[in-house]
C-alpha positions as CSV (number, residue, x, y, z in Angstrom):
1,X,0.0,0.0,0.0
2,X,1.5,3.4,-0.8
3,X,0.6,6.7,1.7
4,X,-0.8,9.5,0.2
5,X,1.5,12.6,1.2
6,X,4.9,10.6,0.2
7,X,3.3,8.8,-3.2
8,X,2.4,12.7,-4.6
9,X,5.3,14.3,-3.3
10,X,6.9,16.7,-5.8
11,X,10.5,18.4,-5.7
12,X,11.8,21.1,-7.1
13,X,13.1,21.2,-10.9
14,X,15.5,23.5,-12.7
15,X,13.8,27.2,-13.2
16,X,10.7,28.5,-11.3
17,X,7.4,27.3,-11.0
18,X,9.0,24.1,-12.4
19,X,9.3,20.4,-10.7
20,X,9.3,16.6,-10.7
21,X,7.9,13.6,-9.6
22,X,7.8,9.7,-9.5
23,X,4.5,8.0,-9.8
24,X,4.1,5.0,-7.3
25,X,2.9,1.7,-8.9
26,X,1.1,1.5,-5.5
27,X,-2.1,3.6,-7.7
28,X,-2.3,1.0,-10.6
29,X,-5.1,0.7,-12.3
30,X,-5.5,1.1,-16.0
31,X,-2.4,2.8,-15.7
32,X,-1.8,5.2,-12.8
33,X,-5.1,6.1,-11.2
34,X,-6.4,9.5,-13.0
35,X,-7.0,11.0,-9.2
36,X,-3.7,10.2,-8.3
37,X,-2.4,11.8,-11.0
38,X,-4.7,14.3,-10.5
39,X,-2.9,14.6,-7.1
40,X,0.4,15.0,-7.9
41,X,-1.1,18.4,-9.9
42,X,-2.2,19.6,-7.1
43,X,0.7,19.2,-4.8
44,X,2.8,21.2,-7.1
45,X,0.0,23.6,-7.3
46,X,0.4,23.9,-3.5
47,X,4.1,24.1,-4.0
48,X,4.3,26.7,-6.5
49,X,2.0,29.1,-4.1
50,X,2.1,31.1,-1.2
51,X,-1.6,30.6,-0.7
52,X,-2.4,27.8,2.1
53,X,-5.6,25.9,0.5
54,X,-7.1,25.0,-2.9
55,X,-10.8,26.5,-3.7
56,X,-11.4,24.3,-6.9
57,X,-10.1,21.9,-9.3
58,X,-10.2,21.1,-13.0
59,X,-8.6,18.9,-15.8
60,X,-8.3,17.3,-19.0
61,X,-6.7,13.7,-18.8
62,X,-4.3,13.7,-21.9
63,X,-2.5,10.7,-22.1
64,X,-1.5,7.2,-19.6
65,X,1.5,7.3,-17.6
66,X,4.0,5.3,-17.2
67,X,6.0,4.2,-13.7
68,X,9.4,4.0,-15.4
69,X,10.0,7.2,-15.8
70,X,9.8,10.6,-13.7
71,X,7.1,13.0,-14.8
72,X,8.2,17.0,-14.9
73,X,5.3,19.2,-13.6
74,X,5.2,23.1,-15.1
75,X,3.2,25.4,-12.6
76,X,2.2,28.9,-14.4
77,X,0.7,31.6,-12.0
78,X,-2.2,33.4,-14.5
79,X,-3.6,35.7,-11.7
80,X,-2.6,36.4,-9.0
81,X,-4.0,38.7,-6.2
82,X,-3.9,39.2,-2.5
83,X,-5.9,36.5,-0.9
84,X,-6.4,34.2,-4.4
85,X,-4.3,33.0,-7.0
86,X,-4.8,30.9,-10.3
87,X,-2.6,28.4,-11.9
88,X,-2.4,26.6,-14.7
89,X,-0.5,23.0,-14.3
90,X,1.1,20.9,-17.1
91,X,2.4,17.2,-16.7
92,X,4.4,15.5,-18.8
93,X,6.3,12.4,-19.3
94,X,8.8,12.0,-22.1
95,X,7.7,14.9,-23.8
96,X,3.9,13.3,-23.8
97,X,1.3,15.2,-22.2
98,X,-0.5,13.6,-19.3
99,X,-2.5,15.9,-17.8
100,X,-3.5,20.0,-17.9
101,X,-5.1,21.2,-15.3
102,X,-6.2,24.8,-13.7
103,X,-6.5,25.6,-9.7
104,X,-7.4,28.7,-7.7
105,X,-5.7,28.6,-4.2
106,X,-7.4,31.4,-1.7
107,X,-6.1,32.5,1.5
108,X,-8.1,30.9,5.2
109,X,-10.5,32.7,6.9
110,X,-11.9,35.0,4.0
111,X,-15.4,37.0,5.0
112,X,-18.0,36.2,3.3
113,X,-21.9,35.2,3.1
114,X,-22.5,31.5,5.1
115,X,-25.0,29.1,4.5
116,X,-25.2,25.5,3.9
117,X,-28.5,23.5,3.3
118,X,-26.7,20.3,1.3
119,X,-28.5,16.8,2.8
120,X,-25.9,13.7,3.2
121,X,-27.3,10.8,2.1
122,X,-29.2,9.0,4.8
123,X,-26.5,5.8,5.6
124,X,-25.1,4.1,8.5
125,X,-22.1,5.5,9.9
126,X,-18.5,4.1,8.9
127,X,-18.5,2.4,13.0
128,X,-22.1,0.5,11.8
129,X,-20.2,-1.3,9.0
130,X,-18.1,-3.9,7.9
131,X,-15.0,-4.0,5.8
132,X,-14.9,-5.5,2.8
133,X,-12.0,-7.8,4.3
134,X,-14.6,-9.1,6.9
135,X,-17.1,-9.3,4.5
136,X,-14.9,-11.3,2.0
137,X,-11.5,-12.2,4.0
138,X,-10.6,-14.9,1.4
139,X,-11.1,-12.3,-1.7
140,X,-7.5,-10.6,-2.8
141,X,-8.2,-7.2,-3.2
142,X,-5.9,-5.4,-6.4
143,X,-2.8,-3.5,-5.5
144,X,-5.0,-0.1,-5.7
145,X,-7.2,-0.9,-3.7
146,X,-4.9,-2.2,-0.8
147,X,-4.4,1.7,-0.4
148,X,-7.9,1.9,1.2
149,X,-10.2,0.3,4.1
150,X,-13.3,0.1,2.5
151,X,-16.9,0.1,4.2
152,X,-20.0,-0.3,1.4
153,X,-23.2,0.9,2.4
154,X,-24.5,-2.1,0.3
155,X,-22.8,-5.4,-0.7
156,X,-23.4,-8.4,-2.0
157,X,-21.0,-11.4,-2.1
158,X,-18.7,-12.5,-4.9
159,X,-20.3,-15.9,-5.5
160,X,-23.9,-13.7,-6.0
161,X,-22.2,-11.0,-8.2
162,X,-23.7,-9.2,-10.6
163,X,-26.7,-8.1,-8.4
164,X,-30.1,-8.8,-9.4
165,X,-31.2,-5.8,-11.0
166,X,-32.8,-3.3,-11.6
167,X,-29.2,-2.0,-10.3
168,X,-29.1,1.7,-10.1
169,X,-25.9,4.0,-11.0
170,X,-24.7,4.9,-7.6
171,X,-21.7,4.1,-5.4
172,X,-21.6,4.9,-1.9
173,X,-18.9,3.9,0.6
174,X,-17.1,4.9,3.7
175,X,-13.2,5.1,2.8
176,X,-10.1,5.3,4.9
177,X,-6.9,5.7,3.6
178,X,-4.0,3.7,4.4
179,X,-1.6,3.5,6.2
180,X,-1.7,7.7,7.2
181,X,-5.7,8.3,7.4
182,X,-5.4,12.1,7.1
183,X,-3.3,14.5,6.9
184,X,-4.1,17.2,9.8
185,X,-1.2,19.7,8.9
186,X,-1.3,20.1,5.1
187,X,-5.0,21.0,3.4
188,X,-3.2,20.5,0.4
189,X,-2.8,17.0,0.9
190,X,-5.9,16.8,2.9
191,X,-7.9,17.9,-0.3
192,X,-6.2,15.3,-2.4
193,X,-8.3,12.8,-0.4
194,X,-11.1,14.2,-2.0
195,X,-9.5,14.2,-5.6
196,X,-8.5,10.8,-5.6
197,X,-12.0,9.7,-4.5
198,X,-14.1,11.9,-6.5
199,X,-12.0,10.7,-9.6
200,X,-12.0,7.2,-8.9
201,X,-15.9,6.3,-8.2
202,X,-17.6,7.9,-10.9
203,X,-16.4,4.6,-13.4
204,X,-17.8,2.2,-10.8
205,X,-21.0,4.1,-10.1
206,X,-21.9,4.8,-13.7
207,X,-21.4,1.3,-14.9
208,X,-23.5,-0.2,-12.6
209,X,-26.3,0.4,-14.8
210,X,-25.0,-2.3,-17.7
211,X,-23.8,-5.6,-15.3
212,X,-26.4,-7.7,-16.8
213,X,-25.5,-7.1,-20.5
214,X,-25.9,-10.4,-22.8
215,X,-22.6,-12.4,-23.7
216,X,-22.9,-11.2,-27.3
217,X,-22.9,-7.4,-26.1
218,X,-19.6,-5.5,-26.6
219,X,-17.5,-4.7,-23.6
220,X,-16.9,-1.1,-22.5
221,X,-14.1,0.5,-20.6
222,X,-14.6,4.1,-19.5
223,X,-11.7,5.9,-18.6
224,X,-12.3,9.3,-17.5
225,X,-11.9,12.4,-19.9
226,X,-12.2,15.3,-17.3
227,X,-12.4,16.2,-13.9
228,X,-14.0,19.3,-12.0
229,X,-13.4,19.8,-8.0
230,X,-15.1,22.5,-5.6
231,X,-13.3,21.8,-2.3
232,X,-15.9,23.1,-0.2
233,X,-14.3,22.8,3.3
234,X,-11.0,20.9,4.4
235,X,-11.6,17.2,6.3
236,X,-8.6,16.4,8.2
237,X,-10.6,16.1,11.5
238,X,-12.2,13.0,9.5
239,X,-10.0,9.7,9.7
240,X,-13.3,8.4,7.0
241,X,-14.8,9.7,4.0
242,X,-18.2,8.9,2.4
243,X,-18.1,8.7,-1.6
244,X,-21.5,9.2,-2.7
245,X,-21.4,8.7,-6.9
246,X,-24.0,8.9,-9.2
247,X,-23.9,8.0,-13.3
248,X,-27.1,9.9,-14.5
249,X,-26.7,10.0,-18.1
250,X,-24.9,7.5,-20.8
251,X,-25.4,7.9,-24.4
252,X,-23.6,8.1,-27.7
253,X,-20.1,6.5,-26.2
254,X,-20.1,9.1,-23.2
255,X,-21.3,8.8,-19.5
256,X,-21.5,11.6,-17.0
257,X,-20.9,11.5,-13.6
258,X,-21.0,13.4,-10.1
259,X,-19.8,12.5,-6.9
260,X,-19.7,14.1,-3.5
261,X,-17.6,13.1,-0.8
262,X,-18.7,13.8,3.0
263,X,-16.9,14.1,6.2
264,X,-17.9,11.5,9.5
265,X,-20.0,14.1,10.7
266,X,-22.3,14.5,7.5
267,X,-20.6,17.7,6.4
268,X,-19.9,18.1,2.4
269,X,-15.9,18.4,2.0
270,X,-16.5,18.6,-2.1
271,X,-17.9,17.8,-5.1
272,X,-17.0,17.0,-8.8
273,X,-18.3,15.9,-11.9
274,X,-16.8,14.5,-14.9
275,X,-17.3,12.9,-18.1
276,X,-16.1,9.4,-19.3
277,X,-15.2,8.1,-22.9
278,X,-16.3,4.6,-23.6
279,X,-13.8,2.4,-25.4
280,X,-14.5,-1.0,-27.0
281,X,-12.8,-3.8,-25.8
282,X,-12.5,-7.4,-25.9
283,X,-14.5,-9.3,-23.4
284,X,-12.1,-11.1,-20.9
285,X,-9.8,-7.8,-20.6
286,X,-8.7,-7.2,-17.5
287,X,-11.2,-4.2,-15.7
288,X,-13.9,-4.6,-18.8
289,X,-16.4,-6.1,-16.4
290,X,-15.7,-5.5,-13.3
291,X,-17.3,-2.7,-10.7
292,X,-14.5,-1.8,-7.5
């Protein structure tokens, strides 16, 4: 299992605003995980600015990485005032281009107006669950997600998989990461909690709408083409996060998504949505059928 802060550390580069990092094979799947690529973005965002928080994410996924070779991260400031800045972030890898992304950072404790009338969904508490290693202790879990405890709000057992349906588009799941939980002294790294959740979910909930295709339906992967954050307060008080993802619309090869992700105490830390590209592939390839 790889922790968070160390896997999406970035270092300084040659000439300003400029840095580098190595991708962990710990975040495997399809490639390295979008939102942990995502996250690594974000950290250099953090690093390139004086500014102590992020106020919202957003980026186009380019290209797959690799875990051979370093990535070099560009950071350009496009405006900057007293208590916000934006950036604009560039990855690449070889020349290739991974990942472009923009991110305003703000400054804590800005005045403003205050409400906040968002409903979590109505679920039992991470301490009310189960794992899915009790639920399944003889199930191997893939490398990514051995960077998580995992609590689903509903489950149903390998040997009765796919569910009976009418199975709706949603995901929803209390997550813990592993082995640092949180990350109490950097909202930077805090926030890319969020990102790597939001990011991740929106495949699993969205294609739990087609598990019961016939054998001589094509088989769809759905990698994600874009990904927009609000980070609407930080969460490091919160050792567990609930992921609540919703796939509302699929049609002509592309499927939307939103997800939220809530703190223990039923506060909204942020949202997202994002939109997926469906790709074609040969039934029996590895993540072609399967839901995390």
């Amino acid at each position: 299992m790889g922790a968070l802060g160390a896997d999406t550390a970035v270092v300084p580069a040659d000439g300003p605003g400029r840095f580098r990092a190595s991708l962990a094979r710990d975040w495997e799947i399809w490639g390295p995980n979008g939102g942990y690529l995502a996250s690594v973005a974000l950290r250099a965002a953090g690093a390139a600015t004086q500014l102590p928080r992020p106020a919202t994410f957003s980026c186009l996924f380019i290209g797959v990485g690799s875990f051979d070779t370093d990535v070099d991260i560009e950071v350009t400031s496009i405006r900057r005032a007293k208590r916000a800045e934006a950036m604009r972030v560039c990855i690449t890898q070889d020349d290739r281009a991974l990942l472009e992304a923009h991110v305003w950072a703000v400054d804590d404790g800005l005045p403003g107006l205050e409400h906040d009338v968002a409903v979590a969904p109505d679920v039992p508490g991470p301490d009310e669950l189960k794992s899915f290693e009790e639920l399944a202790p003889d199930e191997k879990p893939h490398r990514f997600w051995r960077n998580f405890v995992g609590k689903p709000v509903t489950y149903v057992p390998p040997g009765e998989w796919p569910p009976p349906p009418p199975t709706e588009p949603v995901v929803r799941q209390w997550m813990r990461f592993a082995p640092v939980a949180r990350y109490e002294d950097d909202p930077w790294i805090d926030a890319c909690r969020s990102v790597v959740l939001l990011d991740t979910f929106q495949w699993p909930a969205s294609h739990r709408a087609h598990l019961h295709r016939g054998p001589d339906d094509p088989a769809f992967i759905a990698p994600n083409m874009d990904l927009s954050i609000r980070f609407h307060r930080p969460a490091a008080a919160s050792e567990w996060l609930l992921v609540d993802s919703v796939g509302p619309v699929a049609e002509s090869g592309l499927m939307a998504a939103e997800a939220r992700v809530w703190s223990e105490d039923r506060r909204l830390v942020a949202s997202a949505a994002g939109h997926l590209l469906c790709r074609e592939v040969p039934r029996g390839t590895p993540g072609s059928g399967t839901v995390a």
